[in-house]
Phi, psi and omega in degrees: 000113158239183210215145149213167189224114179290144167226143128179149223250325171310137196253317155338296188266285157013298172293294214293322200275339183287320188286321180294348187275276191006297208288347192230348188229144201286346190229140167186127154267129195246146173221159199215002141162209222274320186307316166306330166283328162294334186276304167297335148289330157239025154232347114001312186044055180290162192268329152195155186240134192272124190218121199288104166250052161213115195237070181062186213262000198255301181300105160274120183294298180352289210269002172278315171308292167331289190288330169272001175266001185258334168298321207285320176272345174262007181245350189064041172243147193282136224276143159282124159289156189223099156247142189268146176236124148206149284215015172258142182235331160349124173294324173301308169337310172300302182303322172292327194274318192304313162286006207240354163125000158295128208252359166215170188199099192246157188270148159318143324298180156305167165226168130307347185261322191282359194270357204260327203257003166296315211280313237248342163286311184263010194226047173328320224262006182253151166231148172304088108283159193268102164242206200274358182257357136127257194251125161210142151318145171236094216284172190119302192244179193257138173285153162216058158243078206239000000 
């Protein structure tokens, strides 16, 4: 069984990233903003998470990765891949999700293409199959999609 967990406030980009994660994952949660991304990292345990980082007017997905990789380090838990998508496309921009603990990083919209090479970078130890629900994660085995 795998799982991701959408954070974004779009309601719009919400819909489009839940039905492509549908298509690959056995499970997905959608959230809309930071106390719902604490509640749900721990009791949800996503295998990765797609994460919006203009999060209504207050809330920054930056600094929610930043905080939740400092949880990751005082509980002693194995870091959650994390990609951030968002509609910013600037190389600082980048460089910031990157410091801030983030292991991808894809631009608005989602595609089916960047989410399959999202999957395959950061979920390595998983694998792509073809089933009658089309490519889903597999947890377990080594992709031998690369």
């Amino acid at each position: 069984m795998t799982r991701v967990l959408i954070v974004d406030d779009s309601l719009t980009d919400a819909y489009r990233a839940e039905q492509l994660s549908l298509d690959y994952f056995s499970e997905v949660m959608t959230v809309c903003t930071a106390r719902g991304f604490f509640i749900e990292m721990d009791s949800f345990k996503p295998d990765l998470v797609l994460m919006d980082v203009m999060i209504g007017e207050v809330e920054n997905g930056f600094a929610l990765i930043s905080e939740w990789r400092s949880i990751e380090v005082e509980r002693g838990l194995e870091k959650t891949p994390i990609a951030v998508v968002s509609s910013k496309t600037a190389p600082e921009d980048r460089d910031w999700a990157f410091k801030q603990g983030a292991q991808a990083y894809l631009t608005k919209p989602i595609t089916r293409e960047n989410l399959i090479e999202a999957i395959k970078f950061l979920l390595p130890l998983q694998s792509l199959e073809v089933s009658a629900k089309g490519i889903v994660v597999v947890p377990g085995k080594s992709s031998n999609l690369r």
